[in-house]
N, C-alpha and C positions, 0 to 999 in steps of 0.2 A: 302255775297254770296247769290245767290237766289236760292230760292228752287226746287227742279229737277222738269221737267215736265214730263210732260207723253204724248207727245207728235206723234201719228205715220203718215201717209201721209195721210190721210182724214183730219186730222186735221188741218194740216199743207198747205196741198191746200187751205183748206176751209177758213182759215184764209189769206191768198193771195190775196183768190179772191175778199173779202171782203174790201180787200184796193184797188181792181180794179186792180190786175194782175193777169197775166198769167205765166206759164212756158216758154211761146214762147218769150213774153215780157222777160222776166229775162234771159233767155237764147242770145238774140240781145245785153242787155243790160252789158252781163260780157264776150259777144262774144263766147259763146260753141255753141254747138246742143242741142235742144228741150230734146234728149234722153237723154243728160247730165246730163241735170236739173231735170229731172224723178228721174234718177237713184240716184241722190243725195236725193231728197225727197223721196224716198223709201227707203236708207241707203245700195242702193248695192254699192255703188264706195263713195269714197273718195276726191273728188275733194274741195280744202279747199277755194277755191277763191268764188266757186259758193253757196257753205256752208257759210258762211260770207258774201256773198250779202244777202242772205236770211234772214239769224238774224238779218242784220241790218235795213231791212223790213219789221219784226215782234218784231223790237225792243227787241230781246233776243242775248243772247250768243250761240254761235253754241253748247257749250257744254251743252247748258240748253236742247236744241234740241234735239243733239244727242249725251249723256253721254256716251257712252259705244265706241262712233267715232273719238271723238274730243277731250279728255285729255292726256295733255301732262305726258309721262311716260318719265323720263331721262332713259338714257342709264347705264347700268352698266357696270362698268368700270374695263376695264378689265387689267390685266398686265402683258406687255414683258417680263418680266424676268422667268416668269413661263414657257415659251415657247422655253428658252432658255436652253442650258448643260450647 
């Protein structure tokens, strides 16, 4: 497992741009809007497709990115018969 980053969007641009992209670019390239891609690199929305084009362009895991976004929590489970007379 690798270790958390500390990542927040200055960094995360910065490091983009560095490999000669753009939002505009990555946004053409997984088919959203411009604003999509923003919002995902600023951690206001969720979108997992454009999260994962990301990482895999920073050669990181999304959850390395964004820990508090992107780990899988299971469901608890819940049971019928409790709900039942």
């Amino acid at each position: 497992m690798s270790p958390q980053l500390t990542m927040d969007a200055v960094e995360i641009n910065y490091r983009l741009r560095r490999l000669g992209k753009t939002q505009a670019q990555i946004a053409r390239e997984v088919g959203v809007s411009g604003g999509v891609v923003s919002n995902v690199i600023h951690g206001r929305i969720t979108a997992y497709a454009v999260a994962q084009h990301i990482a895999g362009l920073l050669g990181l895991r999304i959850e390395d990115i964004w820990p508090e976004r992107y780990i899988f929590k299971p469901r608890q489970r819940q049971s019928h018969r409790e709900d039942m007379p």
